[in-house]
Residue, then its C-alpha position, 0 to 999 in steps of 0.5 A: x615473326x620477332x613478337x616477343x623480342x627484345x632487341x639491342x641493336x648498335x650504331x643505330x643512328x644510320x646506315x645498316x644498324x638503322x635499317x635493321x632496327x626498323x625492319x625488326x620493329x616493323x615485325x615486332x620487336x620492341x627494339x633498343x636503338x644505342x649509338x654515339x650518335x644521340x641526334x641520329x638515334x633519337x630520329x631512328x627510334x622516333x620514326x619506328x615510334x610514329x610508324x607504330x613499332x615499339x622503339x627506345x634510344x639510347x646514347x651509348x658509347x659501347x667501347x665503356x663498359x660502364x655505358x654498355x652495363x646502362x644500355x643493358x639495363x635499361x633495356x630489362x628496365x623497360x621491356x624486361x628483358x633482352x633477347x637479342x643483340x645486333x652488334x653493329x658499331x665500329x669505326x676505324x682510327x684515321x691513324x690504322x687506315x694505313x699499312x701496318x708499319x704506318x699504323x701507330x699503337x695508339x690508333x691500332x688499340x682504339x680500333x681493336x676497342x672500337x671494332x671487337x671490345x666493345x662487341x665483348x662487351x655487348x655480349x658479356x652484359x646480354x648473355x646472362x639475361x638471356x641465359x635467364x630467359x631461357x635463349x637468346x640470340x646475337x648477331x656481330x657483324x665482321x668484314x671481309x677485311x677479316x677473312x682476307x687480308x688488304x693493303x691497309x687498315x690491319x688493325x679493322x681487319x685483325x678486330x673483325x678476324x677476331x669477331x668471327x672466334x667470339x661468335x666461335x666461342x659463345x656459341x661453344x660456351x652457351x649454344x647449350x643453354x639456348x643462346x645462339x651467336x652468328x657472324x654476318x659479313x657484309x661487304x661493298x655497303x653504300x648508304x652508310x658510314x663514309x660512303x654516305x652522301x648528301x642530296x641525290x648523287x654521290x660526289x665525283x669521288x665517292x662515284x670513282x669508289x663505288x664504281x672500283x668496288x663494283x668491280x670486285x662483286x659478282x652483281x650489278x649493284x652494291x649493296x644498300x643498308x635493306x639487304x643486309x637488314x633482313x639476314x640480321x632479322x632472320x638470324x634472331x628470330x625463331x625461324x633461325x633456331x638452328x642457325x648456331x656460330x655460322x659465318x654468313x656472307x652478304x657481300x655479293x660475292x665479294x670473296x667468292x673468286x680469285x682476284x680480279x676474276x669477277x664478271x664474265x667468264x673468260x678462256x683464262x689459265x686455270x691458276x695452279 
């Protein structure tokens, strides 16, 4: 399904970037793993390598231009060109967790870098090689924090808002030249990030969350970083050649009611 391609994937050291890295070798690409994390990164690329997939790591830092114009060419360097991106990195300052008044400008730049330059920059240094391949497709990666609001972290939620206009616009810029660019929203996703846990339990605390979190989804589960691995590898693959500046949510139902309304239907007042 993705023989052929050539594929940058950010934050690939865990979580869901990981997951999708080795579901997209696992169908043939040849995938450019780029991460803080350079450990991490090297154990993910090394286990596609002995699993048989074609796979090369890389330290990158996506929020220097300097790193992410390397990360790119070392990618034509070695597989020839770049066909497609999963823009997958973020992080959020400890400072910007908060209310907005709380939120420092300091802490409220780094996570706008962090969370939507760095995936500017991704896209800006892909594009032209795509462009001269005849297409491509990117896939960035938004929250539900940025198409609803929340009672904190303002400046994730403003980056992410942002992510869903830049898909908007390259897909309006260069859809016409063979490059497609689609947002996915994932939501509630345990098994990455800070919601990781060490052994086979989630701490007590992490417990409380998940089971918080649960309550918001119209499932039985949250997710896991394999459901959101294959929407990420349909959309750059052929089969999606059609799929242009969609905003595609893999969240369970995260957003889909009012609030608190998520489980079994109820004799409640329509609200007006």
């Amino acid at each position: 399904m993705l023989q052929g391609k050539v594929i940058i994937v950010t934050g690939a050291a865990q979580g869901m970037g990981r997951a999708t890295a080795a579901l997209c070798a696992a169908r043939g690409a040849s995938v450019v793993l780029a991460d803080l994390d350079g450990e991490g990164v090297a154990a993910a690329a090394d286990e596609i390598s002995r699993s048989g997939g074609s796979a090369l790591a890389r330290l990158t830092d996506v929020t220097v231009e300097a790193d992410v114009q390397a990360l790119v060419d070392t990618a034509v360097e070695t597989f020839g060109t770049v066909t497609g991106l999963h823009n997958n990195a973020y992080a959020v300052h400890p400072g910007a967790a908060g209310d907005l008044v709380s939120t420092s400008l300091e802490a409220w730049e780094w996570t706008i870098r962090t969370c939507l330059t760095s995936q500017f920059l991704c896209c800006r240094a892909v594009i032209p090689h795509m462009l001269e391949a005849g297409g491509g497709a990117i896939v960035n990666v938004s929250s539900g924090n940025g198409l609803s609001g929340s009672t904190g972290a303002a400046a994730y939620g403003a980056a992410k808002a942002g992510t869903v206009l830049l898909t908007k616009y390259i897909t309006t810029q260069y859809g016409k030249r063979g490059v497609r660019c689609n947002t996915v929203v994932p939501g509630w996703t345990i098994e990455t990030g800070w919601t990781r846990h060490e052994g086979d339990e989630p701490t007590p605390e992490q417990r409380e969350l998940f089971d918080r979190a649960l309550a918001d989804v119209c499932m039985d589960r949250l997710a896991i970083p394999t459901d959101i691995a294959p929407v990420v590898a349909f959309l750059v693959s052929d089969e999606a050649a059609y799929v242009q500046g969609a905003t595609i949510e893999v969240n369970g139902g995260l957003l889909a009611h009012m609030p608190g309304a998520a489980g079994s239907p109820t004799a409640a007042p329509i609200a007006g």
